[in-house]
C-alpha positions as CSV (number, residue, x, y, z in Angstrom):
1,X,0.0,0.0,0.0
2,X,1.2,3.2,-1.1
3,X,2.4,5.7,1.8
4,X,3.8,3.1,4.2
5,X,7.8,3.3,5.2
6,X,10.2,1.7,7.2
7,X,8.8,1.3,10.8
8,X,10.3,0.1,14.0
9,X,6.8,-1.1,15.1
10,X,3.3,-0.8,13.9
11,X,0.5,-1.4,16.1
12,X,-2.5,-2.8,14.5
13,X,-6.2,-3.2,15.7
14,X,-9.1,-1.0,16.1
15,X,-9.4,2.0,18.6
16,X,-12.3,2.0,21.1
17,X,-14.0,4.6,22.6
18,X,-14.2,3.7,26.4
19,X,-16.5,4.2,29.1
20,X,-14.2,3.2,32.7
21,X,-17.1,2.4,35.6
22,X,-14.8,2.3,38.4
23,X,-15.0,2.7,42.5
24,X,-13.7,5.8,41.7
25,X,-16.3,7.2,39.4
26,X,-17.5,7.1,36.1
27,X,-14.4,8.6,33.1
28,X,-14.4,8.7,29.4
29,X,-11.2,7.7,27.4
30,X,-10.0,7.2,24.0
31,X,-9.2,3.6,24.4
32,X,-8.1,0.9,22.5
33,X,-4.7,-1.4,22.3
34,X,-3.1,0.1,19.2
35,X,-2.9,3.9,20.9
36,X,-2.0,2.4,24.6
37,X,0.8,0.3,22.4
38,X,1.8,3.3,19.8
39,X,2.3,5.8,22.4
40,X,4.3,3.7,24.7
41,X,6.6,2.5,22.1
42,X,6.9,6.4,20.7
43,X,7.8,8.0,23.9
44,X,10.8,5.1,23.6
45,X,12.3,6.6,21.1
46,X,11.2,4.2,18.7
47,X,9.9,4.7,14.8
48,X,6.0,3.6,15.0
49,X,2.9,3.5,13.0
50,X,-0.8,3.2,13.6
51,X,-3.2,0.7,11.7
52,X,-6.7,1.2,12.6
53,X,-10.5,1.4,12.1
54,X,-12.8,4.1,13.5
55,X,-15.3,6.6,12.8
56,X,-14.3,9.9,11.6
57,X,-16.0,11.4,14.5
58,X,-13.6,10.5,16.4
59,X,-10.5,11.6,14.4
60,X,-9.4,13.3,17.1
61,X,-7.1,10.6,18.2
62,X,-5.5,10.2,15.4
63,X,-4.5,13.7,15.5
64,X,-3.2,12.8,18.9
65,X,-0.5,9.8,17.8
66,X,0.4,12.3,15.1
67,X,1.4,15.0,17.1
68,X,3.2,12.3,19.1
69,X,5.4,11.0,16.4
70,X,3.1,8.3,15.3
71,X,2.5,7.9,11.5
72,X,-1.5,6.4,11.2
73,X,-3.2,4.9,8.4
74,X,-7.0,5.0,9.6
75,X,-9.9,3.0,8.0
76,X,-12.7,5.1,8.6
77,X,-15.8,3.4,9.3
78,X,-19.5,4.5,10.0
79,X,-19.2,3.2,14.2
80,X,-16.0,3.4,16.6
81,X,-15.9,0.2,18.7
82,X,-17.6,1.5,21.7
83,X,-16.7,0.0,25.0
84,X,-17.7,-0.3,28.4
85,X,-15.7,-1.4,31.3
86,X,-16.6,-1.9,34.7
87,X,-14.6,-2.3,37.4
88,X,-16.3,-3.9,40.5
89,X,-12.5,-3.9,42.8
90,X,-9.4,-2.1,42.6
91,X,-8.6,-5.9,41.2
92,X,-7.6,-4.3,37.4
93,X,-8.0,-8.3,36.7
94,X,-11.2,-8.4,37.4
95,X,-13.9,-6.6,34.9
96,X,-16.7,-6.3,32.9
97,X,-17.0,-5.7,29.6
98,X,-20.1,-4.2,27.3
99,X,-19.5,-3.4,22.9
100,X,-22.2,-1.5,21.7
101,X,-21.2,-0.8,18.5
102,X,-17.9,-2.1,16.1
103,X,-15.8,-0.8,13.7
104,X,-14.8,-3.8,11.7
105,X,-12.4,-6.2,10.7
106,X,-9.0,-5.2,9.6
107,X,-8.3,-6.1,6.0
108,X,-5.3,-8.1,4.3
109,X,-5.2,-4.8,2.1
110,X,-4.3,-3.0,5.3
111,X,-1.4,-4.9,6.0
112,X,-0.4,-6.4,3.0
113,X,2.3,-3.4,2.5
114,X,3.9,-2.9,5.7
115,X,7.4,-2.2,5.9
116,X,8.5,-3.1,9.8
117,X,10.8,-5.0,12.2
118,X,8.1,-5.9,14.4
119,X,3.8,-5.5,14.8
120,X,1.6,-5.5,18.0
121,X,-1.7,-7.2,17.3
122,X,-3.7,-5.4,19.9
123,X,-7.4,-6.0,19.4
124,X,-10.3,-5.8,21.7
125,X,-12.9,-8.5,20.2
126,X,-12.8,-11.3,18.1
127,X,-13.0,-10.8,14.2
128,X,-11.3,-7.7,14.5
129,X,-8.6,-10.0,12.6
130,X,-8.4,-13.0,10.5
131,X,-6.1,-15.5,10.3
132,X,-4.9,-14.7,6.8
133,X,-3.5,-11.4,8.0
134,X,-1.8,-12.7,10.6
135,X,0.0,-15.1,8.4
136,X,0.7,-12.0,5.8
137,X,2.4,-10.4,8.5
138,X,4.3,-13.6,9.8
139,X,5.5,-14.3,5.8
140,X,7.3,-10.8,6.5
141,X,9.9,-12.3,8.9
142,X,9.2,-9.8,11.4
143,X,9.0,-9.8,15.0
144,X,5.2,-10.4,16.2
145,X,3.9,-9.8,19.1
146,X,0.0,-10.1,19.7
147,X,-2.6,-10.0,23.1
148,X,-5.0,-12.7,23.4
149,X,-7.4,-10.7,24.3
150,X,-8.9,-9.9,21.1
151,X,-8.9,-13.8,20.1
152,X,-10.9,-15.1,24.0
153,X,-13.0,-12.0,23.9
154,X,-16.5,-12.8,21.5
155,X,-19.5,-10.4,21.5
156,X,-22.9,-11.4,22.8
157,X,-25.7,-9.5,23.1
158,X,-23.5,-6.5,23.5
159,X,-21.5,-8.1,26.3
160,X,-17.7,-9.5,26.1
161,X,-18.3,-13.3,27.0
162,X,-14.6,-14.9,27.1
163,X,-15.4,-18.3,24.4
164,X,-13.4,-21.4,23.2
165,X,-10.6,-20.3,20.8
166,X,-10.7,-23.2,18.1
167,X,-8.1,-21.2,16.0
168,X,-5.8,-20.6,18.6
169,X,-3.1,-23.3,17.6
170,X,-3.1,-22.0,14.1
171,X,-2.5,-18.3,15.2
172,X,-0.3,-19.1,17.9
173,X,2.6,-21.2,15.5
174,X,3.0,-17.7,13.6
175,X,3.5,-15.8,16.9
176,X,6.7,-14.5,18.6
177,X,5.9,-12.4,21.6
178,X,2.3,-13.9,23.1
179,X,0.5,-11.1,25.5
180,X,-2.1,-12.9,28.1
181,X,-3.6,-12.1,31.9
182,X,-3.9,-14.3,34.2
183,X,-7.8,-14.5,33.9
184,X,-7.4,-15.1,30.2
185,X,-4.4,-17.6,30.7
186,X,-6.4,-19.6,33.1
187,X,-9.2,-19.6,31.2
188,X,-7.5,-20.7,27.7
189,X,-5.0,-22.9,29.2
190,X,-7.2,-24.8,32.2
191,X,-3.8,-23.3,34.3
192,X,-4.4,-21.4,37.4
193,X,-0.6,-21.5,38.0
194,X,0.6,-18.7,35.7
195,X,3.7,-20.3,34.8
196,X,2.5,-23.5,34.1
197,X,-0.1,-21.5,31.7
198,X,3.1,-20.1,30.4
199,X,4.3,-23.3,29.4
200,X,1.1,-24.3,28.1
201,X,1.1,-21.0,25.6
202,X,4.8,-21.5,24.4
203,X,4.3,-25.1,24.0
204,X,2.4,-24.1,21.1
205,X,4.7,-22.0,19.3
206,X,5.2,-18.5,20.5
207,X,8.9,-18.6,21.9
208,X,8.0,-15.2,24.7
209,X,5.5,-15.3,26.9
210,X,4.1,-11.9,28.9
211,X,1.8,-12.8,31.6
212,X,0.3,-9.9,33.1
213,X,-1.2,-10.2,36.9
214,X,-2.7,-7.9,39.6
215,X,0.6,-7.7,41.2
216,X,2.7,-7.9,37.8
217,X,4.5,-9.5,35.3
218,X,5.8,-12.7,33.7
219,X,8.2,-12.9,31.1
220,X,9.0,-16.3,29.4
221,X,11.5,-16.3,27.0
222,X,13.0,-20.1,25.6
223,X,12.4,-21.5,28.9
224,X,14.1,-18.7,31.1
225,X,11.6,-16.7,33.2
226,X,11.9,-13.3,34.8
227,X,8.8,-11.1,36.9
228,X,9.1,-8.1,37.6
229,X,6.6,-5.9,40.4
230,X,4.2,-3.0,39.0
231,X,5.5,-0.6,41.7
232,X,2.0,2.1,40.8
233,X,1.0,4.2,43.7
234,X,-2.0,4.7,42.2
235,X,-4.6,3.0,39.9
236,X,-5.7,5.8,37.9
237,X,-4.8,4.4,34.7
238,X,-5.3,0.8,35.3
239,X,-7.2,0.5,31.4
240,X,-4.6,0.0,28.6
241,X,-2.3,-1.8,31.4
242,X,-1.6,-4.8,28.8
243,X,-1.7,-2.9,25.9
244,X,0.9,-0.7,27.6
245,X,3.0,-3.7,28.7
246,X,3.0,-5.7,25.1
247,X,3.9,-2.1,23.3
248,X,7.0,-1.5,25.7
249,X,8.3,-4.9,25.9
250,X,7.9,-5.5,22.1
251,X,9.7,-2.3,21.3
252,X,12.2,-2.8,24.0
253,X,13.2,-6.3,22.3
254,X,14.9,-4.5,19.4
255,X,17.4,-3.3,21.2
256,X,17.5,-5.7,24.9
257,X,17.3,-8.7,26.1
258,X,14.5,-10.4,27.3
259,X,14.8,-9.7,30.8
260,X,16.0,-5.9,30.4
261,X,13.0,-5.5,28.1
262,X,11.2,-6.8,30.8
263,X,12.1,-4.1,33.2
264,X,11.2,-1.5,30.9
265,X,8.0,-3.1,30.0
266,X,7.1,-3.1,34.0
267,X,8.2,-0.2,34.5
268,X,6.4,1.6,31.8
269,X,3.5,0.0,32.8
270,X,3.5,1.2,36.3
271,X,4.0,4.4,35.5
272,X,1.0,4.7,32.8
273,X,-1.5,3.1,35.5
274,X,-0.7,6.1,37.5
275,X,-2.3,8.2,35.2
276,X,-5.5,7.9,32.7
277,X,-5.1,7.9,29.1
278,X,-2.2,6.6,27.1
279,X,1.5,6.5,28.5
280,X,2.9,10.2,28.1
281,X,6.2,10.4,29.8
282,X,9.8,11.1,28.8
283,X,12.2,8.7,28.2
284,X,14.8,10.5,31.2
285,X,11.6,9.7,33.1
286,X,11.4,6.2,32.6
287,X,15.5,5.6,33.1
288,X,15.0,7.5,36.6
289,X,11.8,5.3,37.5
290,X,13.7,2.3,36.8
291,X,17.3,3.6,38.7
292,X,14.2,3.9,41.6
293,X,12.3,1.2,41.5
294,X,14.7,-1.5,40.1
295,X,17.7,-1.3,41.1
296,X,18.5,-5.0,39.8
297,X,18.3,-3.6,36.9
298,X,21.2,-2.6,34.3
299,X,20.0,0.2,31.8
């Protein structure tokens, strides 16, 4: 497709417009994996573009990730995927989820021409993807990452119902980096034990696993694991925790190893579920959160 360049990473999957129900109130966000991802991986320094559906209503986040550095190649569609979430506890694991109106499936067309060393799958629903994309994108010997969120997650009756994934062996062989949380994991892989879901997942063909819990995160790379603590003080931001994680660590593994991109990844993340909205701090900032908070660390 004409207009696409060379890319670091390009996040791909529809934006939502979210409605957070929380014990602190009631917010409106612009939601969605691909902008939690892009603007992570953007305020890292890296080179990242944006492939998504939405309405043209709602064009104002794409002026956002531009004026961020982002390049964006919107499908504009007559509905946004609109999104509630509701959040009984402080538990970010625990949720609620409503869809009241979609914006599609992203087309081969879409990513038939893209030019990148590595793409974040970051969808919210299933169908928001085929399988023959995903396979497009593998054929490019890149490095890809994607959440299984938008693969459990099926809509009924305007709710999010987590369903059987009879695809997910297929999708899984053409996956490098393979995003789950422990509610998903549990419920995909029959594992409460998050490592032993770990297994279960990279058993199947991904060779990284990121496991996101209440508490933290996972990281299974060949075998090797690492966790690392979300140090937050506050919950602010606790929607777009994942998407946050899987953009940081994927962009991260360019340049580290496994484990260092694990400490960035955690430590992105914390600081994002400080605040609500999309990651937005300085790189400096993350390198003196990390001398801070983890001090096992070398940068």
């Amino acid at each position: 497709m004409a207009g696409y360049k060379n890319y670091d990473i390009v996040c791909i999957g529809n934006y939502t417009k979210d409605t957070i129900i929380s014990p602190q109130g009631t917010l409106y966000v612009d939601g969605g994996a691909v902008n939690y991802a892009a603007h992570a991986a953007v305020r890292l320094g890296f080179k990242v573009a944006v492939v998504t559906r939405l309405s043209r209503k709602d064009d104002r986040v794409i002026h956002k990730l531009t004026e961020s550095g982002v390049n964006c190649f919107p499908e504009y569609t007559s509905s946004s995927t609109d999104m509630r979430l509701e959040y009984p506890t402080l538990n970010p694991d625990v949720r609620n989820l409503y869809v009241t109106g979609t914006a599609g499936t992203i087309s081969l067309e879409q990513v038939y021409g893209l030019n990148t060393k590595a793409a974040v799958i970051g969808t919210s629903l299933r169908g928001e993807i085929g399988l023959v994309a995903i396979e497009c994108l593998k054929d490019k010997n890149l490095l890809l990452a994607l959440d299984v969120q938008g693969f459990v997650r099926v809509l009924e009756n305007n709710t999010l119902v987590y369903k059987a994934w009879d695809e997910m062996n297929a999708v899984l062989v053409n996956v490098d980096i393979l995003k789950s949380d422990a509610v998903e994991a549990e419920f995909l892989t029959g594992e409460r034990d998050i490592y032993k879901a770990a297994k279960f997942y990279a058993d199947r063909g991904p060779s990284e696993i990121v496991l996101t819990h209440k508490d933290g995160v996972l990281f299974w790379a060949k075998g090797k694991i690492t966790e690392e603590k979300f140090v937050n003080q506050k919950m602010d931001g606790r929607s777009g925790r994942g998407d946050t994680c899987l953009g940081a660590y994927t962009a991260m593994r360019l340049r580290k190893s496994p484990a260092e991109a694990g400490v960035w990844a955690a430590a992105v993340t914390s600081l994002k579920m400080e605040k609500l909205g999309p990651f937005d701090r300085s790189l400096d900032e993350v390198v003196e959160y990390i001398h801070k908070n983890y001090s096992h660390a070398r940068l």
